[in-house]
Structure formats: structure tokens, C-alpha cells
Biopython code that builds the backbone (N, CA, C, O; Angstrom):
import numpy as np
from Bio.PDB.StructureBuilder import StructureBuilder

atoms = [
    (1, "UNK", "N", (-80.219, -33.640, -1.611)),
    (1, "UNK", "CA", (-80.059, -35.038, -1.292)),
    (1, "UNK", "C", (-78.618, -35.282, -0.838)),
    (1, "UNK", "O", (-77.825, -34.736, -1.604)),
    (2, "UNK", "N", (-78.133, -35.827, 0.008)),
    (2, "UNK", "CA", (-76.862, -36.292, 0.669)),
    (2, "UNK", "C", (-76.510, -37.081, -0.140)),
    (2, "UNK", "O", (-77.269, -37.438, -1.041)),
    (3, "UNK", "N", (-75.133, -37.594, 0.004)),
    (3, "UNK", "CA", (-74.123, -38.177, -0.890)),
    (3, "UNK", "C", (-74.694, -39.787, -0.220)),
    (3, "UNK", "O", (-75.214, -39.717, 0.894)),
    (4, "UNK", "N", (-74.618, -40.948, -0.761)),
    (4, "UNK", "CA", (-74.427, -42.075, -0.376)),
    (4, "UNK", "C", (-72.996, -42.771, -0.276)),
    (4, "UNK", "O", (-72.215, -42.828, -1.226)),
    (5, "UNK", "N", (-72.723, -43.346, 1.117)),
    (5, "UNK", "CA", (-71.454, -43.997, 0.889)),
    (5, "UNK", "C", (-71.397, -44.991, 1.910)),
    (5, "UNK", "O", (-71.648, -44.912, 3.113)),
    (6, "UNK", "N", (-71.012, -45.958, 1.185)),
    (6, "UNK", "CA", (-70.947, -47.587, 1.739)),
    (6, "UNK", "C", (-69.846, -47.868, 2.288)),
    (6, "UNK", "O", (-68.730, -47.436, 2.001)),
    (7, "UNK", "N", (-70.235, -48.809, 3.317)),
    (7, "UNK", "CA", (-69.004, -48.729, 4.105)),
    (7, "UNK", "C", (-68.729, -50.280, 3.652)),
    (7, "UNK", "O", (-69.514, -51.184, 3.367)),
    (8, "UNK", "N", (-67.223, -50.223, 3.704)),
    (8, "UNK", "CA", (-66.238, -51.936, 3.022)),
    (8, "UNK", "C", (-66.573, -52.473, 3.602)),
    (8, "UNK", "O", (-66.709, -52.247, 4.804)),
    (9, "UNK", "N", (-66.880, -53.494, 2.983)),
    (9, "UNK", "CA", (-67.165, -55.259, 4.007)),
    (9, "UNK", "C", (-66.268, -55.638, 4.979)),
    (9, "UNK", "O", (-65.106, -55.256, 4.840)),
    (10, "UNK", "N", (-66.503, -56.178, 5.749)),
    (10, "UNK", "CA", (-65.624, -56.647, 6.670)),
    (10, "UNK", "C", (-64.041, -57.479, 6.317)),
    (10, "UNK", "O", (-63.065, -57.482, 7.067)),
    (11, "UNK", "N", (-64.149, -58.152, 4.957)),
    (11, "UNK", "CA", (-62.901, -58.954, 4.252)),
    (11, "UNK", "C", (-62.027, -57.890, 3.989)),
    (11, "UNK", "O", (-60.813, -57.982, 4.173)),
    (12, "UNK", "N", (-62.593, -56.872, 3.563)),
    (12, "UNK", "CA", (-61.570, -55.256, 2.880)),
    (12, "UNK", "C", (-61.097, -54.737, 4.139)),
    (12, "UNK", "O", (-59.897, -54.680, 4.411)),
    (13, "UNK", "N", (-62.064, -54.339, 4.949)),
    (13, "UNK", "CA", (-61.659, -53.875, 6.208)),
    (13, "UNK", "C", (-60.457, -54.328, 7.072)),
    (13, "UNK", "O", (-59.656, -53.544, 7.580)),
    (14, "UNK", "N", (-60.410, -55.817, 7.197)),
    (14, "UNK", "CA", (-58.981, -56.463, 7.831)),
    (14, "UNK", "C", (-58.273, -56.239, 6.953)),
    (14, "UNK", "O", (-57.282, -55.782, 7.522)),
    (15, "UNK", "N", (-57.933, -56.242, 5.145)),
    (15, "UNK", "CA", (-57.460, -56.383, 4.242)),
    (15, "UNK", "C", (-56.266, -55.052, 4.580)),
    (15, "UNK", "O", (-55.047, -55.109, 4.738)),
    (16, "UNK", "N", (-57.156, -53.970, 4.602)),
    (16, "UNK", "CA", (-56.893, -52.775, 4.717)),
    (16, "UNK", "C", (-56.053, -52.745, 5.808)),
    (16, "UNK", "O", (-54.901, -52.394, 5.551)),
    (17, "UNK", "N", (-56.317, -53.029, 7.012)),
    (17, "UNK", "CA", (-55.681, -53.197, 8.677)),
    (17, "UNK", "C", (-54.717, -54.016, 8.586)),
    (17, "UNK", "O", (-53.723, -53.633, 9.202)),
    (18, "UNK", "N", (-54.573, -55.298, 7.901)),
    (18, "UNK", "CA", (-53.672, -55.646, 7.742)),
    (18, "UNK", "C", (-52.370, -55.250, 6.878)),
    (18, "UNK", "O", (-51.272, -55.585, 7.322)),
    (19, "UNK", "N", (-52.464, -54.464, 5.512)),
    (19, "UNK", "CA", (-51.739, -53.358, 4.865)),
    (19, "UNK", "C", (-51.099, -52.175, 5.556)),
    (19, "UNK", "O", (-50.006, -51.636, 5.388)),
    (20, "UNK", "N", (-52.310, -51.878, 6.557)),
    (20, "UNK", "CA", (-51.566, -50.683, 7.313)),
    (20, "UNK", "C", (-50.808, -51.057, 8.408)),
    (20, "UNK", "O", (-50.021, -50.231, 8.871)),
    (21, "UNK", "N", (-50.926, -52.378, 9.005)),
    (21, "UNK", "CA", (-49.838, -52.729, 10.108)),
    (21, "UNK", "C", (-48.451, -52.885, 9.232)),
    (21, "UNK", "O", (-47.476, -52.173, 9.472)),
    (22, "UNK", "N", (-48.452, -53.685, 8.401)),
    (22, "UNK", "CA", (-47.260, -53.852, 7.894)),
    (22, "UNK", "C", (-46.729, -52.795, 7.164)),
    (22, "UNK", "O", (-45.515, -52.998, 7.137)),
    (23, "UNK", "N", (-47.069, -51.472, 6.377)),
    (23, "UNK", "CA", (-46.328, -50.090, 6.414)),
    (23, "UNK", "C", (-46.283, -49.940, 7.781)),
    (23, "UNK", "O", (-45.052, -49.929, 7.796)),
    (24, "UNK", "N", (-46.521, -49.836, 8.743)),
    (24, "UNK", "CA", (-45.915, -49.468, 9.646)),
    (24, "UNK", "C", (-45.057, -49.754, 10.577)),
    (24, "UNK", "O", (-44.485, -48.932, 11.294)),
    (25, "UNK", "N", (-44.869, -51.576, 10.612)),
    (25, "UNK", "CA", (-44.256, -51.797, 10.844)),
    (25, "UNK", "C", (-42.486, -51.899, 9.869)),
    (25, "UNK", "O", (-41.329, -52.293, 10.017)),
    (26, "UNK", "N", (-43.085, -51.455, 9.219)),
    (26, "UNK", "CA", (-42.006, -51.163, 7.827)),
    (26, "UNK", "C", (-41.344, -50.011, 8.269)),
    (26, "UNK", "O", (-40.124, -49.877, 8.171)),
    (27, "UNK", "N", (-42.072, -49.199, 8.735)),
    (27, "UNK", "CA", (-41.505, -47.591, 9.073)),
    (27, "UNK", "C", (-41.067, -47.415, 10.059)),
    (27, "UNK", "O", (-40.426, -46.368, 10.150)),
    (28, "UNK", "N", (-41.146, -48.207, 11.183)),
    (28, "UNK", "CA", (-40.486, -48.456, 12.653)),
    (28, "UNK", "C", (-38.973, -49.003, 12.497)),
    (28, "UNK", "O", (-37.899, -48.598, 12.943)),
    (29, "UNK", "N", (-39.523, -50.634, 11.270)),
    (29, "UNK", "CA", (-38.144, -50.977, 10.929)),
    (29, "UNK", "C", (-36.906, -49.970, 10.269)),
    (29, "UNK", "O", (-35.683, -50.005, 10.405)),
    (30, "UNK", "N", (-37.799, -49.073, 9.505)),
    (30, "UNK", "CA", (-36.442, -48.115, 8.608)),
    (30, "UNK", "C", (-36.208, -47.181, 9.678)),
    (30, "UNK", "O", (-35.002, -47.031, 9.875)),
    (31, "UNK", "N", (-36.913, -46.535, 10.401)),
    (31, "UNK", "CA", (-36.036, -45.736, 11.996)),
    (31, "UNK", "C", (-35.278, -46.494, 12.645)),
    (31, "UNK", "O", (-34.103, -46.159, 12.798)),
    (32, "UNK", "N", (-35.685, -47.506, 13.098)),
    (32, "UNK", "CA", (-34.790, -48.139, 14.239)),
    (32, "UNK", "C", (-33.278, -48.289, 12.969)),
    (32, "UNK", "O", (-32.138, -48.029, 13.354)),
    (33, "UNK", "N", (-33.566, -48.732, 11.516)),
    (33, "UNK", "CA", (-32.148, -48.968, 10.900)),
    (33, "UNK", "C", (-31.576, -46.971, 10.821)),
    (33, "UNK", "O", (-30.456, -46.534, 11.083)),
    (34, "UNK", "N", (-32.101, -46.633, 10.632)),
    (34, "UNK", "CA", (-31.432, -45.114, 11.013)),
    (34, "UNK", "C", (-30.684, -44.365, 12.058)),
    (34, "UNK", "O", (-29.717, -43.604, 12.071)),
    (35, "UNK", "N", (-31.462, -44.847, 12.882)),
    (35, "UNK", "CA", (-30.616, -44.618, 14.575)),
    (35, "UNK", "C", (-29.760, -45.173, 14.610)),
    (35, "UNK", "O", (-28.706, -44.582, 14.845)),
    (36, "UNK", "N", (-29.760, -46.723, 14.375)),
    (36, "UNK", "CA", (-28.171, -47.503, 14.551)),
    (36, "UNK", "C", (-27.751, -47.245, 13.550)),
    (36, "UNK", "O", (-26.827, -48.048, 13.677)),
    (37, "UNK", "N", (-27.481, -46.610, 12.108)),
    (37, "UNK", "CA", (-26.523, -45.983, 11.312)),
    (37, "UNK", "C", (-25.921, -44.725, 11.990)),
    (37, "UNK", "O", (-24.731, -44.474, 12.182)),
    (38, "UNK", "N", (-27.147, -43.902, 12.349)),
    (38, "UNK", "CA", (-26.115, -42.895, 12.869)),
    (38, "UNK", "C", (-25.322, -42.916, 14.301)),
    (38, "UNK", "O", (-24.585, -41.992, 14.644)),
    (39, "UNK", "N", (-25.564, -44.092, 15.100)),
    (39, "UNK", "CA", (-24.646, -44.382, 16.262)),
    (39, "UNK", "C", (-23.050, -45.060, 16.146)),
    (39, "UNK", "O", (-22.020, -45.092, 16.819)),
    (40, "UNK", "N", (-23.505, -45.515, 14.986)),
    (40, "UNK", "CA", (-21.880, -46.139, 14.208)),
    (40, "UNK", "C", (-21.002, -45.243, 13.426)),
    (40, "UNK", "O", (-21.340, -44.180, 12.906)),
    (41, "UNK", "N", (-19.878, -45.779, 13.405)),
    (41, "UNK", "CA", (-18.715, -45.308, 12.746)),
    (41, "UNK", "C", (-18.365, -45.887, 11.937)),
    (41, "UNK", "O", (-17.693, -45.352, 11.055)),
    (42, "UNK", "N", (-18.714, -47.379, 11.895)),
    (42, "UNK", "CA", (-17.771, -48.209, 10.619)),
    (42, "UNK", "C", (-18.624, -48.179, 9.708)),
    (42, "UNK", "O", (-19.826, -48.388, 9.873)),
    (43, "UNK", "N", (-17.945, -47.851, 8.408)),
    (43, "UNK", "CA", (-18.223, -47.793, 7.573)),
    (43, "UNK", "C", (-19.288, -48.959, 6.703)),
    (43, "UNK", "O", (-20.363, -48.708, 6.159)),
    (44, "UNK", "N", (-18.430, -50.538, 6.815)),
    (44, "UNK", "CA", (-19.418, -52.012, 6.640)),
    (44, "UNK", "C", (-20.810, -51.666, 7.288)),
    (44, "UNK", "O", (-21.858, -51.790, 6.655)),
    (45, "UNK", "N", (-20.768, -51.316, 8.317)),
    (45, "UNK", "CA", (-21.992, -51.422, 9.291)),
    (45, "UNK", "C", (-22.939, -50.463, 8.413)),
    (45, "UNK", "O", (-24.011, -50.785, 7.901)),
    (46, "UNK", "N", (-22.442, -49.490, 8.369)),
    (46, "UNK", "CA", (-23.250, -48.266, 7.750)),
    (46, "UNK", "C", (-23.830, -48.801, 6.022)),
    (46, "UNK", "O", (-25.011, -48.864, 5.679)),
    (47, "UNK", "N", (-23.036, -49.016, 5.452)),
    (47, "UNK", "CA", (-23.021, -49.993, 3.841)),
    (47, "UNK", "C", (-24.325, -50.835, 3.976)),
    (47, "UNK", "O", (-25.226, -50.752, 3.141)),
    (48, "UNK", "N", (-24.393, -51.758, 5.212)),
    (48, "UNK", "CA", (-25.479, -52.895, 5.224)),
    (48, "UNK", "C", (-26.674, -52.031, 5.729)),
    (48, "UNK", "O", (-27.672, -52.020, 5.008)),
    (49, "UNK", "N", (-26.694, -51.210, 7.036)),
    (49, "UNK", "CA", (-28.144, -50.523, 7.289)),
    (49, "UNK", "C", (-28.430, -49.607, 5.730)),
    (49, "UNK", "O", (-29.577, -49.823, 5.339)),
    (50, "UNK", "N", (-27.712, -48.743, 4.879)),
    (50, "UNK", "CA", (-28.074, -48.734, 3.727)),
    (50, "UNK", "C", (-28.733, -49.152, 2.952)),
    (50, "UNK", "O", (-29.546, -48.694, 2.148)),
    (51, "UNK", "N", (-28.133, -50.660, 3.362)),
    (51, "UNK", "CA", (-28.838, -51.461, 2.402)),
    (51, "UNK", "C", (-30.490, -51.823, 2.528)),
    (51, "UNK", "O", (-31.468, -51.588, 1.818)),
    (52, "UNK", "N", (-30.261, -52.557, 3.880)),
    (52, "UNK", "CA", (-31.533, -52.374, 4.615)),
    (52, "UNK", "C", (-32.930, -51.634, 4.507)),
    (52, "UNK", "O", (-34.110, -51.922, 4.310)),
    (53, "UNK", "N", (-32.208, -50.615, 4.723)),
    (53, "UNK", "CA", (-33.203, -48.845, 4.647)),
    (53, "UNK", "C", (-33.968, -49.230, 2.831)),
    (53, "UNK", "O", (-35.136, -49.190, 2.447)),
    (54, "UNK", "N", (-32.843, -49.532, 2.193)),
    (54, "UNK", "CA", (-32.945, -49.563, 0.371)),
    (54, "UNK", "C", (-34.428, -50.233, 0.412)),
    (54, "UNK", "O", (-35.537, -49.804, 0.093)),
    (55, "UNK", "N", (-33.837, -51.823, 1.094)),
    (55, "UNK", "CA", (-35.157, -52.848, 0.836)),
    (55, "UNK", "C", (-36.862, -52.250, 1.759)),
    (55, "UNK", "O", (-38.025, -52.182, 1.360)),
    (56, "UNK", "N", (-36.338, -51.992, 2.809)),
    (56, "UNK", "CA", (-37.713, -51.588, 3.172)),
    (56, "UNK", "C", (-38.235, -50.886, 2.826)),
    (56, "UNK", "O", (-39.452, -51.039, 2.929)),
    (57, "UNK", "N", (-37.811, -49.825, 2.279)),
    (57, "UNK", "CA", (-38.366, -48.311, 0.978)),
    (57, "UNK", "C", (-38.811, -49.241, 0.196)),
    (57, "UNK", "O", (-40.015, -49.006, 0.101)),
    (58, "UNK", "N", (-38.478, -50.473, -0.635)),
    (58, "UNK", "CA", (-38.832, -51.283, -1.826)),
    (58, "UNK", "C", (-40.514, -52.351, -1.114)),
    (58, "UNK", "O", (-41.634, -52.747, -1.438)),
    (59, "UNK", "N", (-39.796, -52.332, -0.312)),
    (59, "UNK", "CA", (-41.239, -52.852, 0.575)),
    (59, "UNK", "C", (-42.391, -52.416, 0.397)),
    (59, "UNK", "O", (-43.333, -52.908, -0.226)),
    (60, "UNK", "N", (-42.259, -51.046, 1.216)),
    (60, "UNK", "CA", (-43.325, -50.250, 1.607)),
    (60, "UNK", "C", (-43.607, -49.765, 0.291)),
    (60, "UNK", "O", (-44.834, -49.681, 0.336)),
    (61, "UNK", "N", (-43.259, -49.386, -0.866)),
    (61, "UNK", "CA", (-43.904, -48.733, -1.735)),
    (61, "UNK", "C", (-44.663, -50.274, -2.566)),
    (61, "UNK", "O", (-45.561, -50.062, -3.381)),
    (62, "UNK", "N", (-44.242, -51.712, -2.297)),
    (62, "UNK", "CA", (-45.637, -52.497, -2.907)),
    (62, "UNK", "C", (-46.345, -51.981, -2.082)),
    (62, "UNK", "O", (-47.140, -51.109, -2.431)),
    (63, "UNK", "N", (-46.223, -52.461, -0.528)),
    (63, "UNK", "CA", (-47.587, -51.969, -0.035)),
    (63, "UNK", "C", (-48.439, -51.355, 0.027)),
    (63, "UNK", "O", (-49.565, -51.602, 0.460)),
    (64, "UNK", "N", (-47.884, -50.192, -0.532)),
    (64, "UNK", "CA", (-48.491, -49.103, -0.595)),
    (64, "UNK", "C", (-49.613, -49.078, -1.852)),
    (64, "UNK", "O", (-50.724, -48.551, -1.798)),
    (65, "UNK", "N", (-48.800, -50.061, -3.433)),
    (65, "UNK", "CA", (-49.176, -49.917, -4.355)),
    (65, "UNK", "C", (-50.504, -51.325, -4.074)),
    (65, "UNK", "O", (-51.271, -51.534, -5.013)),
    (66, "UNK", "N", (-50.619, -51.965, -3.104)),
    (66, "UNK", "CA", (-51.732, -53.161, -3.026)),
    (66, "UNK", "C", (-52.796, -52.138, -2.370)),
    (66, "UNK", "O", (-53.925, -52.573, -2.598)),
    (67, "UNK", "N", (-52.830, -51.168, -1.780)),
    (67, "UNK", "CA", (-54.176, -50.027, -1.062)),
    (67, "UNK", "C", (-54.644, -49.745, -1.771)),
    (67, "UNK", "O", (-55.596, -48.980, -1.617)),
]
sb = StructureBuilder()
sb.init_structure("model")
sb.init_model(0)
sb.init_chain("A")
sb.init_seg("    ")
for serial, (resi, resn, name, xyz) in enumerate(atoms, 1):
    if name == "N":
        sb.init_residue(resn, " ", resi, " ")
    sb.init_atom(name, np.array(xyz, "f"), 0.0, 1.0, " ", f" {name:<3s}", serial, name[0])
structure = sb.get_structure()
């Protein structure tokens, strides 16, 4: 006998699509802050994309923890 498996309702389904746009747009945001850290020299500049990088890591791992 084959396994049975149901496919998510349509509410989960966007739920889901909508979770995965925003990790990813999370992960575009922490590259693009990476590239302009490593194109700089000053130090402030570098301190704040740090910081940056910090919060969107803090981001993406709720998101991750609402899947």
C-alpha cells in the first residue's frame, strides 16, 4: 500500500510563500550589507553594517523558527 500524503490548504501554502520570501529577502539584505562592508575602510561604517548583518541573522532565525 503507498504512503498517503495531503497536500496544505491553500491558507498554509501562501503562509509558507510568504515565510520564504521574507528569509530571502533577509538573505539578499545580509549580502548586499557584506559587499558594502568589504568595499569600505572606515571603520564606523563597518561597526553599523555589523550591526545590521547582527539584526538580520536575529530576523531570519524567527522566521525560520515560525516554518
Amino acid at each position: 500500500m503507498a504512503p498517503t500524503f495531503t497536500m496544505p490548504d491553500p491558507p498554509t501554502r501562501r503562509h509558507l510563500a510568504a515565510l520564504a520570501e521574507i528569509n530571502n529577502a533577509l538573505c539578499a539584505a545580509r549580502c548586499s550589507a557584506q559587499l558594502a562592508g568589504l568595499e569600505t575602510g572606515e571603520f564606523v561604517v563597518r561597526e553599523l553594517l555589523l550591526a545590521v548583518i547582527d539584526q538580520i541573522d536575529r530576523a531570519a532565525v524567527i522566521v525560520r523558527r515560525l516554518v
